[in-house]
N, C-alpha and C positions, 0 to 999 in steps of 0.2 A: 550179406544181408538179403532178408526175401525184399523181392518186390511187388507192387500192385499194380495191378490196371489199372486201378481207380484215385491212385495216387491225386490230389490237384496240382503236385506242383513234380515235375521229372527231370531227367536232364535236359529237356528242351525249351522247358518255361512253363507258364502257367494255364492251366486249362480254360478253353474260351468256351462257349456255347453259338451256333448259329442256328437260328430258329427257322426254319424250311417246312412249312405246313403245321403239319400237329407233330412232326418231328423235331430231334436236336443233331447237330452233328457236333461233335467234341474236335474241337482243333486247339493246337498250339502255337506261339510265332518266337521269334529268335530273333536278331541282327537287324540291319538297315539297309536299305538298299533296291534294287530291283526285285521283287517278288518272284519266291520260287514256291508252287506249291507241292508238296511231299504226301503220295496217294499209296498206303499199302495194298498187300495183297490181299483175297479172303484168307478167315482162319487166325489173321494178325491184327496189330494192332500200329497205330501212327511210331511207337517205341522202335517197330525196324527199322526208325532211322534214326535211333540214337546215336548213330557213331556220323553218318554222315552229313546230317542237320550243320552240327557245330562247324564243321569244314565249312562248308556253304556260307554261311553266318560270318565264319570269320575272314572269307572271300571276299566279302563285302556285299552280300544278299540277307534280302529280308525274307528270312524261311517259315513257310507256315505250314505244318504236320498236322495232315487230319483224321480220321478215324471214318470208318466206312460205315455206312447202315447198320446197324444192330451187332459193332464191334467194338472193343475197347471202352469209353465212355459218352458214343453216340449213343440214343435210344434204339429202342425193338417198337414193333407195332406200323413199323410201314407196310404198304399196300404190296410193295413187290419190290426185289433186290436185284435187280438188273444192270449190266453194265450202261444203260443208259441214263437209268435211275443215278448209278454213280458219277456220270458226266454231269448231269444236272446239278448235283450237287457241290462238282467240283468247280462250275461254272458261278453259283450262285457265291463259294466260297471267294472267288476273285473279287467278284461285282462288289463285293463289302468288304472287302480287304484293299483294294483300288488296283484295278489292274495297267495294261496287260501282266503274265505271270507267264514264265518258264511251268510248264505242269510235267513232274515226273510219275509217274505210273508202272506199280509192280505187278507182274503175273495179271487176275482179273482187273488189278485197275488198269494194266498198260492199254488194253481195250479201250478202256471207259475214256482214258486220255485221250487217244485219236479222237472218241465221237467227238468229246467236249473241244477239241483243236480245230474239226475240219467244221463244225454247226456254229463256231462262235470263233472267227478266224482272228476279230478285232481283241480278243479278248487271249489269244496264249500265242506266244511268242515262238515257243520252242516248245520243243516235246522230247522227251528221253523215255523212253522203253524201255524195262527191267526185264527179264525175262517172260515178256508179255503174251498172251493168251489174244491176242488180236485177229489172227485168222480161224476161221472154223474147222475145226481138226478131225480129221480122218486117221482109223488106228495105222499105225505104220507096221502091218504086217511082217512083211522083212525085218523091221527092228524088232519085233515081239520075239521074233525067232529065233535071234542071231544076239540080242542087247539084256543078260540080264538085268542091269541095273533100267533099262528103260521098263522092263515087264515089271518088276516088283516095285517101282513107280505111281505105274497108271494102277494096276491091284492096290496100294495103298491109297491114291489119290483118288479114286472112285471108291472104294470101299469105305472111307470116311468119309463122302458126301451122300452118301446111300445107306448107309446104316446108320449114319448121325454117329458114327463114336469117336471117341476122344483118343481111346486108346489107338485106334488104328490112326489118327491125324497122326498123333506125336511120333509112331512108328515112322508116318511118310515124312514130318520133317526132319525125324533124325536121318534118315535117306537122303531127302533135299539138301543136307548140308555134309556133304563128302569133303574127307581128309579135314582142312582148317577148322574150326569150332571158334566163335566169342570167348573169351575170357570168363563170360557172365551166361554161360548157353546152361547150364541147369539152373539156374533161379529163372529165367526167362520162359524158360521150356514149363518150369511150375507154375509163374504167375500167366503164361497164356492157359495151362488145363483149368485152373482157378477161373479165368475169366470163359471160355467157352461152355464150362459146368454150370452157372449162370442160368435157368430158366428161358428156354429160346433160341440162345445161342446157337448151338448146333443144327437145329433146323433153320436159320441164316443160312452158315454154313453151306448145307445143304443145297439151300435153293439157289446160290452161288456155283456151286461145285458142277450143280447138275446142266447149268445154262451153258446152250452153243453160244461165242461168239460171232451168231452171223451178225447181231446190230453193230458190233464194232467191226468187221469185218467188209460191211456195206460203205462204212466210212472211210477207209483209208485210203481209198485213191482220192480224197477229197481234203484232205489237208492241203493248208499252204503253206505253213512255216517250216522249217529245218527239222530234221528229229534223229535222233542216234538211239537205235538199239544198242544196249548192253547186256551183254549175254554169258553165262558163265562157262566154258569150254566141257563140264561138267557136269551142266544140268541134265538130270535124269527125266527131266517130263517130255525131253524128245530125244529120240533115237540118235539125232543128227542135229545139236544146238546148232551151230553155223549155219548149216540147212536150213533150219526154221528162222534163223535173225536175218540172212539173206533174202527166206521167203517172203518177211513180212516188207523189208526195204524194196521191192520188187513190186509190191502191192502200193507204193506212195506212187507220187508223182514224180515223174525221172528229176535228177538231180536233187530232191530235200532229203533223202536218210541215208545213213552212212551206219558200218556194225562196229563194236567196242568188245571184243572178244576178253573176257578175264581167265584167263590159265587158272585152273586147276580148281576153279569156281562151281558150286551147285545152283540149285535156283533160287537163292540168297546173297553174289556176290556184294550187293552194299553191307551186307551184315557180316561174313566173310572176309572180304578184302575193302572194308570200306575206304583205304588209301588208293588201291588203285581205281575202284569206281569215281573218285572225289576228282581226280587227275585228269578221268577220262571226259566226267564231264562238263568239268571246269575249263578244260583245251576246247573241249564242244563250245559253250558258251562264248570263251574270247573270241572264236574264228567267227560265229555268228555276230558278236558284235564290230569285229572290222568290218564283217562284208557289209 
């Protein structure tokens, strides 16, 4: 069966509205429990965590999935799409949900998560990393050379932020999701070009794609709560994943980040292997809450 972005009701529950300016941000919540909030990437939609929401939820967490600036069923017409913009947002999402909250963050939002964790420390507890875009990136030369799956990558992953096309996004995520596939990865793969075709859309996109993360980048040695990078052994947007999950734990403050390697993972493992992400960051969570 096709699916919609726009659906109100998905597998994660019903769609909420939070009002932020002359903006909405589209969220969903699930379970009971301690607040975890769920932050996709650009280009996606809150749906990348349909597999692992439910987990969470039935862990005994109250899971709330939200949708980023001018993605999925948040509105278009903000002033600027910044990962700080997104921190903000994620920020304002806790405050009206009742916080503190566990905040997870994929690719651009893993960014937006630090800002929102090291600027508002009473308010997130924990931080997890998805293949996060957190440090300000330099091309890895030597991996352009030597990596094709890293070169045809960044060509796809710049080429869809700088010529707005659709066709070249879904090229790079069928690249971002090496070997394993969803059960549901061609209906998904349809209802995101559906939703990106959308008037607007892709110039989001865009101005996502094109942004350094130095703002998130300034933030990280300024967190204080715990955080785990989760990293897929696979992903193709760096030459050397481990490299880059070690470089960002390196940038916190000694002792809170720890890396979560997922074998055989692209830069999608919760959609991927949402059993092992679920494991990893559910052991995360229990050792945070003995200590």
């Amino acid at each position: 069966m096709r699916m919609s972005l726009e659906d109100g009701v998905n597998e994660s529950g019903v769609t909420q509205f939070l009002k932020i300016g002359d903006g909405e941000i589209a969220y969903d919540v699930i379970g009971e429990g301690p607040l975890v909030v769920l932050v996709p990437g650009m280009g996606d939609s809150r749906r990348a965590y349909r597999f692992l929401a439910p987990v969470l939820a039935a862990a005994g967490y109250r899971v709330a999935a939200m949708d980023l600036r001018g993605h999925g069923e948040s509105s278009l017409g903000w002033g600027s799409y910044t990962r700080t913009d997104t921190a903000n947002d994620i920020v304002a999402l806790i405050e009206h949900l009742g916080g503190p909250a566990v905040v997870v963050g994929h690719s651009f939002a893993g960014g937006a998560a630090t800002i929102a964790a090291a600027r508002r420390p009473e308010l997130v507890g924990a931080l997890v990393e998805i293949g996060p875009f957190t440090r300000p990136q330099r091309p890895d030369l030597g991996g352009l050379l030597r990596d094709s799956a890293y070169r045809r990558g960044m060509t796809l992953l710049m080429g869809a932020a700088i010529f707005r096309s659709i066709g070249l996004w879904r090229s790079y995520l069928g690249h971002a999701y090496p070997g394993v596939r969803p059960a549901d990865w061609a209906d998904y793969l349809t209802a995101l070009s559906d939703d990106l075709g959308r008037p607007g859309r892709m110039a989001v996109l865009s101005a996502m794609g094109t942004s350094a993360p130095k703002d998130a980048g300034a933030h990280l040695g300024g967190i204080r709560c715990a955080a785990l990078v989760v990293m897929g052994s696979r992903d193709p947007d760096w030459a050397d994943p481990r490299a880059e999950a070690d470089g960002v734990v390196a940038g916190m403050p000694a002792g809170l980040g720890r890396v979560a390697m997922i074998d055989g993972a692209g830069h999608y493992p919760h959609a991927q292997y949402p059993g092992e992400v679920a494991a990893a960051v559910l052991a995360f969570l229990r050792e945070e809450a003995r200590a």
